[in-house]
N, CA, C and O atoms as a GROMACS GRO file, in nm:
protein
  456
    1UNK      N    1   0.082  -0.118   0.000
    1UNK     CA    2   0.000   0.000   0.000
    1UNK      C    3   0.087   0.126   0.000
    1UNK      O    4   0.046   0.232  -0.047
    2UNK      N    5   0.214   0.110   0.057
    2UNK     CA    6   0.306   0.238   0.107
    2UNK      C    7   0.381   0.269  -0.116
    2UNK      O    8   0.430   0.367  -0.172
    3UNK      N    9   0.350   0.132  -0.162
    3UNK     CA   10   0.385   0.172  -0.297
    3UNK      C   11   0.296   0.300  -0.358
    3UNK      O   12   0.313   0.416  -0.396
    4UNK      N   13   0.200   0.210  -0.341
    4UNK     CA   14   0.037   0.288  -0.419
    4UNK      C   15   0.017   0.456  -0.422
    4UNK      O   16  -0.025   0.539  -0.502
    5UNK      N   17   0.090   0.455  -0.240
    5UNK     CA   18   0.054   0.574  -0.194
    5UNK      C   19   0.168   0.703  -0.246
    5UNK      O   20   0.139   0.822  -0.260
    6UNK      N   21   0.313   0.633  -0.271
    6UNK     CA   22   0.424   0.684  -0.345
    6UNK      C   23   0.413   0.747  -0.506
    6UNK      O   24   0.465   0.843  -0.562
    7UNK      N   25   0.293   0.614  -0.560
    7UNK     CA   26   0.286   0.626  -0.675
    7UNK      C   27   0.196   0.786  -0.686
    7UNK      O   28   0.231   0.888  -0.746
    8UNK      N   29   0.062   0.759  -0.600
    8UNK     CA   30  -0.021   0.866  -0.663
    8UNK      C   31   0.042   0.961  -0.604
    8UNK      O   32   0.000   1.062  -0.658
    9UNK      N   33   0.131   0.997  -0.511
    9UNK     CA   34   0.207   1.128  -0.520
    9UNK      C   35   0.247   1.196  -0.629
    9UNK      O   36   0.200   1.301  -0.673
   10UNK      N   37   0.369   1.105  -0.688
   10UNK     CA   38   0.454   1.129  -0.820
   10UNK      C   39   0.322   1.164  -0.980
   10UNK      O   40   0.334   1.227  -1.086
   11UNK      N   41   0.230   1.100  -0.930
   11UNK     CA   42   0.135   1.106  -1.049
   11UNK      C   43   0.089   1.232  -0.994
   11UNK      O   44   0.132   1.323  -1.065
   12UNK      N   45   0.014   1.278  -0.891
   12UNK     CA   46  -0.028   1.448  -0.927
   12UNK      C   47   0.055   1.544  -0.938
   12UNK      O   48   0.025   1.644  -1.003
   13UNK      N   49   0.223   1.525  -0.852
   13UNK     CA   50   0.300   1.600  -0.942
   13UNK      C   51   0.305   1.636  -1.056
   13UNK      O   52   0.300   1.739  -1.122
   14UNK      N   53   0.321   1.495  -1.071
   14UNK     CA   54   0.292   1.507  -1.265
   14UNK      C   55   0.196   1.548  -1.316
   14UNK      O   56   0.220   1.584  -1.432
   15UNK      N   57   0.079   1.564  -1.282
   15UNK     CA   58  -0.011   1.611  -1.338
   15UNK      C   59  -0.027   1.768  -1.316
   15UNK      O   60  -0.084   1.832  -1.405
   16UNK      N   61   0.023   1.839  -1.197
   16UNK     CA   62   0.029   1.936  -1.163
   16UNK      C   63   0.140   2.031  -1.252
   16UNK      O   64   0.143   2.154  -1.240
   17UNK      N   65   0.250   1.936  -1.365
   17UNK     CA   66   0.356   2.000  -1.383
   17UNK      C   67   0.272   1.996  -1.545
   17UNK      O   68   0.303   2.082  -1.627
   18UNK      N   69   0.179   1.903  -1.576
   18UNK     CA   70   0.106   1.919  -1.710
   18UNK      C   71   0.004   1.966  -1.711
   18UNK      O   72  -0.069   1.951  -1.809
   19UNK      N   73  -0.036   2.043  -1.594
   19UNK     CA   74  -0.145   2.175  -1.635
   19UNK      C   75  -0.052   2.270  -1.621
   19UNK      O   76  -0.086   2.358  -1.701
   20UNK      N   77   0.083   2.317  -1.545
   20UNK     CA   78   0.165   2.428  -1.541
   20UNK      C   79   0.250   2.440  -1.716
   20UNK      O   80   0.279   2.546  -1.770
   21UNK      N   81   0.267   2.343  -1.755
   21UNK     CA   82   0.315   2.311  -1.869
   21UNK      C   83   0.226   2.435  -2.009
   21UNK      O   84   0.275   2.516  -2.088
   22UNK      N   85   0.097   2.396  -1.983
   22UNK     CA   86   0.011   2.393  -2.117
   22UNK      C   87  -0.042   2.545  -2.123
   22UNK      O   88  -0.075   2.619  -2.031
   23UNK      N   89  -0.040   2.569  -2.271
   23UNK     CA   90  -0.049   2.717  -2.276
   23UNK      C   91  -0.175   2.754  -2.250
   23UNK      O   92  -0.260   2.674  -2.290
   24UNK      N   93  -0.212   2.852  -2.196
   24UNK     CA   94  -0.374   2.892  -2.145
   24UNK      C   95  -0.422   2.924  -2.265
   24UNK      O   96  -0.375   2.975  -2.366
   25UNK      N   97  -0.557   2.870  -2.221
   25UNK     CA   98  -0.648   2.839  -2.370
   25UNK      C   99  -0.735   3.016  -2.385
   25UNK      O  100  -0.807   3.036  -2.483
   26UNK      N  101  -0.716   3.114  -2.294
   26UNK     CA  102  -0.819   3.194  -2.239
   26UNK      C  103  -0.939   3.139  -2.253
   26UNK      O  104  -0.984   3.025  -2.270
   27UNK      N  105  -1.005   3.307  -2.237
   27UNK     CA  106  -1.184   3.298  -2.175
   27UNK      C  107  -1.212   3.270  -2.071
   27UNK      O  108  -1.281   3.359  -2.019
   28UNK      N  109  -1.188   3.159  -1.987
   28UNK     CA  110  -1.208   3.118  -1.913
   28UNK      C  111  -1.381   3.055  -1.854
   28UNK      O  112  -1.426   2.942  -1.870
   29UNK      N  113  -1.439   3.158  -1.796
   29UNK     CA  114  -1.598   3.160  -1.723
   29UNK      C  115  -1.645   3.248  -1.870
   29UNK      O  116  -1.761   3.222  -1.902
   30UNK      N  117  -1.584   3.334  -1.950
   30UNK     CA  118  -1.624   3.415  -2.020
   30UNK      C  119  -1.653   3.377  -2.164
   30UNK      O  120  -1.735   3.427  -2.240
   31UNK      N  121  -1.571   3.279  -2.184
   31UNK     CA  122  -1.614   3.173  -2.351
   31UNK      C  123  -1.755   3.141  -2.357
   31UNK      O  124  -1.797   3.115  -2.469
   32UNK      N  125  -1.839   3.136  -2.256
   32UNK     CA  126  -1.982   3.114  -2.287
   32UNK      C  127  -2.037   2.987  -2.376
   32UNK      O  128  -2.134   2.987  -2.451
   33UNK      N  129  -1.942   2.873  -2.345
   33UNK     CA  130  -1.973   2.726  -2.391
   33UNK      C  131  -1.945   2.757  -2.523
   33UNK      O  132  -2.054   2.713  -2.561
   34UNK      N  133  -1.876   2.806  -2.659
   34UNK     CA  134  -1.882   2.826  -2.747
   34UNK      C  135  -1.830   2.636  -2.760
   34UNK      O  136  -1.778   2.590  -2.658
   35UNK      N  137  -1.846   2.546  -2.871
   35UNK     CA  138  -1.836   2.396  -2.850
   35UNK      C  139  -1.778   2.420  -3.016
   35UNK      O  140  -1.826   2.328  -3.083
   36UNK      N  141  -1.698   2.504  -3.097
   36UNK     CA  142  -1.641   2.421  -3.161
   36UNK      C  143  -1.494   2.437  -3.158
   36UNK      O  144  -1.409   2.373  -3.219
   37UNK      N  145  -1.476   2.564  -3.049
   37UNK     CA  146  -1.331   2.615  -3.035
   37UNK      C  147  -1.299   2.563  -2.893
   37UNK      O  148  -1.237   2.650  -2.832
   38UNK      N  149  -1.313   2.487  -2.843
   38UNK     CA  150  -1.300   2.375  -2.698
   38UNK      C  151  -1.216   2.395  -2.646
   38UNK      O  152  -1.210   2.458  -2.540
   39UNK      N  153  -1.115   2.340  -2.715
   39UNK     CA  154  -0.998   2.308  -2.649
   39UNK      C  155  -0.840   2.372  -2.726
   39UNK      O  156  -0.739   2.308  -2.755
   40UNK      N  157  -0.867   2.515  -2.742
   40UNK     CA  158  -0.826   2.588  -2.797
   40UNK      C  159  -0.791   2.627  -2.930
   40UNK      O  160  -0.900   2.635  -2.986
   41UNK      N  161  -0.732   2.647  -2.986
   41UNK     CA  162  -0.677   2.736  -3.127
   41UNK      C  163  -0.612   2.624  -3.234
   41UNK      O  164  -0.641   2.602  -3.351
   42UNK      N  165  -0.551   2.585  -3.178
   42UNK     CA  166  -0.435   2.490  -3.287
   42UNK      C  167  -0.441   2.369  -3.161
   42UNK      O  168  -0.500   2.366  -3.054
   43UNK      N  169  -0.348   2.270  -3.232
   43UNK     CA  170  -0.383   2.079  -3.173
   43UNK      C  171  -0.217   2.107  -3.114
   43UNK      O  172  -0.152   2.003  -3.101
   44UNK      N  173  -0.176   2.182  -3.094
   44UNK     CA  174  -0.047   2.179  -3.047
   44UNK      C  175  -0.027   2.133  -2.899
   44UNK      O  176   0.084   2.117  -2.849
   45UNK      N  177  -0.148   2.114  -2.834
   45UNK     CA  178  -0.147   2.088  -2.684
   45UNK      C  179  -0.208   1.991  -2.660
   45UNK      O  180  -0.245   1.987  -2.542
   46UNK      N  181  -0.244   1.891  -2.732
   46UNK     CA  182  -0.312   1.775  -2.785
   46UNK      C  183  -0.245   1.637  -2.665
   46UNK      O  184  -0.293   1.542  -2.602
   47UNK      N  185  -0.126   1.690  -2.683
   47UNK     CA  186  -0.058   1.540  -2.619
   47UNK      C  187  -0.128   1.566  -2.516
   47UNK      O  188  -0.240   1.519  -2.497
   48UNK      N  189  -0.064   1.653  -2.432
   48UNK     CA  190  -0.045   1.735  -2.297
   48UNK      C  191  -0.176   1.737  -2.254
   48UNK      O  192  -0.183   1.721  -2.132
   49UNK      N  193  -0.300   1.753  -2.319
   49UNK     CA  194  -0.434   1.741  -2.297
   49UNK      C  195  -0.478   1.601  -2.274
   49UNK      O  196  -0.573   1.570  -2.201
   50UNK      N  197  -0.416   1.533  -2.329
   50UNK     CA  198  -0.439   1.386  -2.354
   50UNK      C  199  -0.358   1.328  -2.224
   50UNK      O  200  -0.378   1.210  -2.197
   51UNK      N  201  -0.277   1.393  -2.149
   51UNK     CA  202  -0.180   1.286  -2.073
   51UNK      C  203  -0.190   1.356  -1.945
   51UNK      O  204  -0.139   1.316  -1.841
   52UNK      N  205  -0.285   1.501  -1.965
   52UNK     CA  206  -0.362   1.533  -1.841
   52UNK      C  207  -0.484   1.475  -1.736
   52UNK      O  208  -0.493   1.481  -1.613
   53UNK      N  209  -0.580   1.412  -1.851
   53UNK     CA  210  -0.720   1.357  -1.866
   53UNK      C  211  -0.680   1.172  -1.853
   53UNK      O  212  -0.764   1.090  -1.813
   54UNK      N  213  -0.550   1.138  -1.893
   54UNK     CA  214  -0.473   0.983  -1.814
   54UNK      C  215  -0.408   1.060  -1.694
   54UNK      O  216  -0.489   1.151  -1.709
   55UNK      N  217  -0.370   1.082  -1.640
   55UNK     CA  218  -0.308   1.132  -1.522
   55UNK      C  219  -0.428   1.122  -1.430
   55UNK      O  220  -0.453   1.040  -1.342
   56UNK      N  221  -0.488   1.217  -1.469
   56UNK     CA  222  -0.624   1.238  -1.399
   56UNK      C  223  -0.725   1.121  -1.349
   56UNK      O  224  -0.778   1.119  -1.238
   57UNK      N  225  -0.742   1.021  -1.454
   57UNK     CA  226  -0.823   0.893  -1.452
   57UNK      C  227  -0.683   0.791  -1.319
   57UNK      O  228  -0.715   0.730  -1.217
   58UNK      N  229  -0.540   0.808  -1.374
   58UNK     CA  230  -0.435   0.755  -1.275
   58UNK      C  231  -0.475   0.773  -1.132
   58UNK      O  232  -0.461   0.683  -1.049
   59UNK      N  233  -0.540   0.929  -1.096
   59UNK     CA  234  -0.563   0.966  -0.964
   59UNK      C  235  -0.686   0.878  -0.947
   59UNK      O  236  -0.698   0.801  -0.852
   60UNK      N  237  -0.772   0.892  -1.039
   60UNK     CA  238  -0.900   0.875  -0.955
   60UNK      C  239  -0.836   0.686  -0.912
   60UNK      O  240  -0.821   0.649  -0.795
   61UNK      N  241  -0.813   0.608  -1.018
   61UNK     CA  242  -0.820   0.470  -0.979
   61UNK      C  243  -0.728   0.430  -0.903
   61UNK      O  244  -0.744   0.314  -0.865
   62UNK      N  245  -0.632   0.484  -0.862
   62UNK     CA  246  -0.541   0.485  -0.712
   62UNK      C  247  -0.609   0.499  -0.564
   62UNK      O  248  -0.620   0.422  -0.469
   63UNK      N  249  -0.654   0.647  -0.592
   63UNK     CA  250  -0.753   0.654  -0.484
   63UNK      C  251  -0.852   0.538  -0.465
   63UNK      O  252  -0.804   0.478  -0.369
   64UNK      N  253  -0.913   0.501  -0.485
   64UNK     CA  254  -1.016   0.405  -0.530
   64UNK      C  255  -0.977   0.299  -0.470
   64UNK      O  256  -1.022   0.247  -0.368
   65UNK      N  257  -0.838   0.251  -0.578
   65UNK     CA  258  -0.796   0.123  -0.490
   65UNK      C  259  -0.734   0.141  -0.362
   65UNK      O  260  -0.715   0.041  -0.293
   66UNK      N  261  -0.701   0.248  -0.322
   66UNK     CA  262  -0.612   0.271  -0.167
   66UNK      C  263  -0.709   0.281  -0.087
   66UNK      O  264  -0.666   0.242   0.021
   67UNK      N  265  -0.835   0.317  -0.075
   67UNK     CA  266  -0.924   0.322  -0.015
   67UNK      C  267  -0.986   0.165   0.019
   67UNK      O  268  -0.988   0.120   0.134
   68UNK      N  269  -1.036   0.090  -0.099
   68UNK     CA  270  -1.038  -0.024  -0.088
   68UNK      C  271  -0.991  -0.118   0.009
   68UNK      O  272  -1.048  -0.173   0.103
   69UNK      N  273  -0.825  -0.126  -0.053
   69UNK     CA  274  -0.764  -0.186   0.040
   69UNK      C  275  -0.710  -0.152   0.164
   69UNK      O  276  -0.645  -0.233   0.231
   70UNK      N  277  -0.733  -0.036   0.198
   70UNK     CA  278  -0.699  -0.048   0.336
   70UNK      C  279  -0.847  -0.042   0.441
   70UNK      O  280  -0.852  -0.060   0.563
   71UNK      N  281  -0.974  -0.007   0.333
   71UNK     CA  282  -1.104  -0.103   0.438
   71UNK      C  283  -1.090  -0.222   0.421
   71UNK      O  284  -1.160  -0.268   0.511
   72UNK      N  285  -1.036  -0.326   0.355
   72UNK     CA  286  -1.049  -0.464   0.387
   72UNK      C  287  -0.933  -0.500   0.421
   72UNK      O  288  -0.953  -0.613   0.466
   73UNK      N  289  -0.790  -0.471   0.433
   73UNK     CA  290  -0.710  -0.451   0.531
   73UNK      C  291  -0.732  -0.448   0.661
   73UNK      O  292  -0.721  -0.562   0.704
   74UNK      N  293  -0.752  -0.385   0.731
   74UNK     CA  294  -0.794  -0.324   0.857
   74UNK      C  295  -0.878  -0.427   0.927
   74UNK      O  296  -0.853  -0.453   1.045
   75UNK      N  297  -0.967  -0.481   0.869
   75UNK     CA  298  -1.096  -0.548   0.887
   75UNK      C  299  -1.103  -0.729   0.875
   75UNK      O  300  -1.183  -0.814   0.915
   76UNK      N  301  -0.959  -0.731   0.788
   76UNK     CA  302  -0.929  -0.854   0.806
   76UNK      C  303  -0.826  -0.927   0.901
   76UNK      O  304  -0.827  -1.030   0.968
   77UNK      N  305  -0.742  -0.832   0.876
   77UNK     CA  306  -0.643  -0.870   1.004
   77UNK      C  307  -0.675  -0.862   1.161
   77UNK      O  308  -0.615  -0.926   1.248
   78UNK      N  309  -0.758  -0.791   1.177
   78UNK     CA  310  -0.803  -0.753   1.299
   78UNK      C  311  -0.755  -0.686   1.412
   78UNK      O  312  -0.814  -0.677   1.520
   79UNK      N  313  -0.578  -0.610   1.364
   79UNK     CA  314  -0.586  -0.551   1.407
   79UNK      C  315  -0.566  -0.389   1.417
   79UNK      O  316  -0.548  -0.346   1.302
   80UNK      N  317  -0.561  -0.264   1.532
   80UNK     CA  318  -0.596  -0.198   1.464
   80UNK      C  319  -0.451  -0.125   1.454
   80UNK      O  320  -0.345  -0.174   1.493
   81UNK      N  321  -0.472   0.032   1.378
   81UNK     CA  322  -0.337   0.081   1.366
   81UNK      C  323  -0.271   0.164   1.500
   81UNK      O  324  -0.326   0.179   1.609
   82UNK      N  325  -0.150   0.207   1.464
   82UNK     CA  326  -0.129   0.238   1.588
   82UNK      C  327  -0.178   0.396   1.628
   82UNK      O  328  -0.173   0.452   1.738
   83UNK      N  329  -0.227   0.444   1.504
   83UNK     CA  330  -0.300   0.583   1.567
   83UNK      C  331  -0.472   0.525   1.661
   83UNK      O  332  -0.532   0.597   1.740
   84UNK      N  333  -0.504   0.419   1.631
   84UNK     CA  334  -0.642   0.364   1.619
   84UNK      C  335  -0.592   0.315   1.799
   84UNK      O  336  -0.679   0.316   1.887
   85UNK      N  337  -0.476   0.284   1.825
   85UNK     CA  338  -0.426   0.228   1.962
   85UNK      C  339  -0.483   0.375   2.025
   85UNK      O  340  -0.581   0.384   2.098
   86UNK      N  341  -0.391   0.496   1.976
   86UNK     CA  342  -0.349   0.536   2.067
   86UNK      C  343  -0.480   0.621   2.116
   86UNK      O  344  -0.492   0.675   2.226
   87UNK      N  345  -0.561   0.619   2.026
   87UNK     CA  346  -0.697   0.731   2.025
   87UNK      C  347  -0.742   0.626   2.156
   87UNK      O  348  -0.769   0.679   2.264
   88UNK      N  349  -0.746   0.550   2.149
   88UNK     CA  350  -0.830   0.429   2.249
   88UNK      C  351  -0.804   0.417   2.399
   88UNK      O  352  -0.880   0.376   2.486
   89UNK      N  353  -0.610   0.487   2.415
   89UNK     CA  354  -0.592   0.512   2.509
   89UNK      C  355  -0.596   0.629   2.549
   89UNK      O  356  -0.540   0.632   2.659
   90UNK      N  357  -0.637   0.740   2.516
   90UNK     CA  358  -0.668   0.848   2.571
   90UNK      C  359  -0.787   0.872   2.634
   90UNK      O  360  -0.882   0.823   2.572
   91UNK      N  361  -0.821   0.941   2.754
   91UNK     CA  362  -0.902   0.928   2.780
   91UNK      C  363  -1.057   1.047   2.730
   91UNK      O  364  -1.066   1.167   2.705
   92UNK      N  365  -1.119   0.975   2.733
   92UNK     CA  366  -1.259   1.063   2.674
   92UNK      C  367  -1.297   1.204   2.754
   92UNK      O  368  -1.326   1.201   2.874
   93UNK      N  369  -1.296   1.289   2.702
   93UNK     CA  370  -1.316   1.455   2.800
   93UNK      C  371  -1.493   1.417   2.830
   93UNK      O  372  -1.568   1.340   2.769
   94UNK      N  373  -1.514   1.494   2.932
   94UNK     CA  374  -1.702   1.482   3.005
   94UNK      C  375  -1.762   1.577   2.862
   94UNK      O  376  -1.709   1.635   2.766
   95UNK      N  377  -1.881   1.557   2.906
   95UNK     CA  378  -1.982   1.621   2.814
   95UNK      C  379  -1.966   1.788   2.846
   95UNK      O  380  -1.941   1.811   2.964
   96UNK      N  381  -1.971   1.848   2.802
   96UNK     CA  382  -1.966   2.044   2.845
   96UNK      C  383  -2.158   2.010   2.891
   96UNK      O  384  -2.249   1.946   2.837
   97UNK      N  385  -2.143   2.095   3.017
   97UNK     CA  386  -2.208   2.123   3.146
   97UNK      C  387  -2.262   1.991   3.150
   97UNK      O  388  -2.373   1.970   3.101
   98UNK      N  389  -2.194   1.901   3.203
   98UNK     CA  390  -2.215   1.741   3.233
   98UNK      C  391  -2.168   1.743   3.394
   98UNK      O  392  -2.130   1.644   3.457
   99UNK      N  393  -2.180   1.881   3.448
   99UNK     CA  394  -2.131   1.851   3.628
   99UNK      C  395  -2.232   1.755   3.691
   99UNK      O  396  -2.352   1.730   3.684
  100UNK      N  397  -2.103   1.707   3.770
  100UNK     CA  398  -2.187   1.596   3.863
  100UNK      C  399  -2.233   1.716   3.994
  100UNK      O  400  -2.353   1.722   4.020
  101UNK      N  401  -2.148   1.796   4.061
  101UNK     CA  402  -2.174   1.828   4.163
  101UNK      C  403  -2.221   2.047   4.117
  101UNK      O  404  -2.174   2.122   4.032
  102UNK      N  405  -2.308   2.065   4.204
  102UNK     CA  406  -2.294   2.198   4.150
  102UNK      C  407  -2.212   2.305   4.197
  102UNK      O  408  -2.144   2.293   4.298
  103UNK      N  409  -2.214   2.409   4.130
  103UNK     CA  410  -2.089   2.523   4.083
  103UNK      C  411  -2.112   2.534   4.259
  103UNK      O  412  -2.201   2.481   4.325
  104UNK      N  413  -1.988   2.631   4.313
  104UNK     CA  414  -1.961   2.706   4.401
  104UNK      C  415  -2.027   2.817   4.444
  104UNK      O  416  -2.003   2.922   4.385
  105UNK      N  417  -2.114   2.817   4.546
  105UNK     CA  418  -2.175   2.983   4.545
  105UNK      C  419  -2.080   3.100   4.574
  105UNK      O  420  -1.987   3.087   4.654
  106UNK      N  421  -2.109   3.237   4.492
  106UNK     CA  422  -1.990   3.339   4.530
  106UNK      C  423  -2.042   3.362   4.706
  106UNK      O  424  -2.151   3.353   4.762
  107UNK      N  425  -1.887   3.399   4.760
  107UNK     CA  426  -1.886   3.466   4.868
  107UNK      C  427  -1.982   3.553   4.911
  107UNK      O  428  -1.972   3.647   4.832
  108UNK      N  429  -2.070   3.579   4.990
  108UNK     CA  430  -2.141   3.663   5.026
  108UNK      C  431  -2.079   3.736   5.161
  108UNK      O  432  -2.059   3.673   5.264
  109UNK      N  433  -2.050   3.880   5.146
  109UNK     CA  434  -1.980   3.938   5.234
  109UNK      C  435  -1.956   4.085   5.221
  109UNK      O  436  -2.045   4.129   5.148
  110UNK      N  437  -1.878   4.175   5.257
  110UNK     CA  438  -1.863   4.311   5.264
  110UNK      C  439  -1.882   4.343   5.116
  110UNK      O  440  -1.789   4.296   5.051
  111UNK      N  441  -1.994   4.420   5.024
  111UNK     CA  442  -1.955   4.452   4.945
  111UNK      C  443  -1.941   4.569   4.883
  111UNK      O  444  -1.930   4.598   4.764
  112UNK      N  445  -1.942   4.643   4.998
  112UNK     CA  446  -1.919   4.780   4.985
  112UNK      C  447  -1.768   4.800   4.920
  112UNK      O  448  -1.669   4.732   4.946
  113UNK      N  449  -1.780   4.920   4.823
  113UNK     CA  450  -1.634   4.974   4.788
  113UNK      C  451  -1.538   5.072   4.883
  113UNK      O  452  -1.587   5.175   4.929
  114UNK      N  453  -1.424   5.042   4.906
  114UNK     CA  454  -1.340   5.102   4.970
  114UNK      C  455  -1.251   5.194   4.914
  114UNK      O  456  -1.169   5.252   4.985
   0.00000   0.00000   0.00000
């Protein structure tokens, strides 16, 4: 799993260095869906578009499987991790205003100012 988890690092790098890579298409929110000028001007960014959208599918099915296997991991071995120990030994804080006994009454006494 400690592979998996190495891998999809290096893969959103990578993917992070092939959207920094690719020349901005403009418009942005402002192109107004125009659908025959998409994906910009000329096919010159074609690869890079193409190995963004695999990169991308790389993330999702990593995640996917790392998730996977470490719920049926966990669940088969039976036992748990060592953050899962340590939460178990700490102890649980009371409920807020969960007093058993009640508050202190203030002093009643001189309260004149001097």
């Amino acid at each position: 799993m400690l592979f998996l988890i190495i891998l999809l690092i290096i893969i959103c790098v990578a993917l992070g260095l092939f959207v920094l890579v690719q020349n901005p298409k403009g418009g942005g929110l402002a192109t107004g869906g125009s659908g025959s000028n998409m994906f910009g001007v000329q096919r010159t960014g074609d690869v890079l578009e193409k190995g963004t959208w695999v990169l991308l599918t790389l993330i999702v099915v990593l995640t996917l499987s790392i998730t996977t296997i470490a719920k049926s991991g966990s669940s088969s071995t039976g036992e748990a991790s060592k953050i899962q120990e340590h939460l178990d030994k700490t102890p649980t804080p009371s409920p807020i205003g969960g007093r058993t006994a009640p508050a202190a009454a203030p002093a009643t006494g001189d309260t004149s100012k001097k």
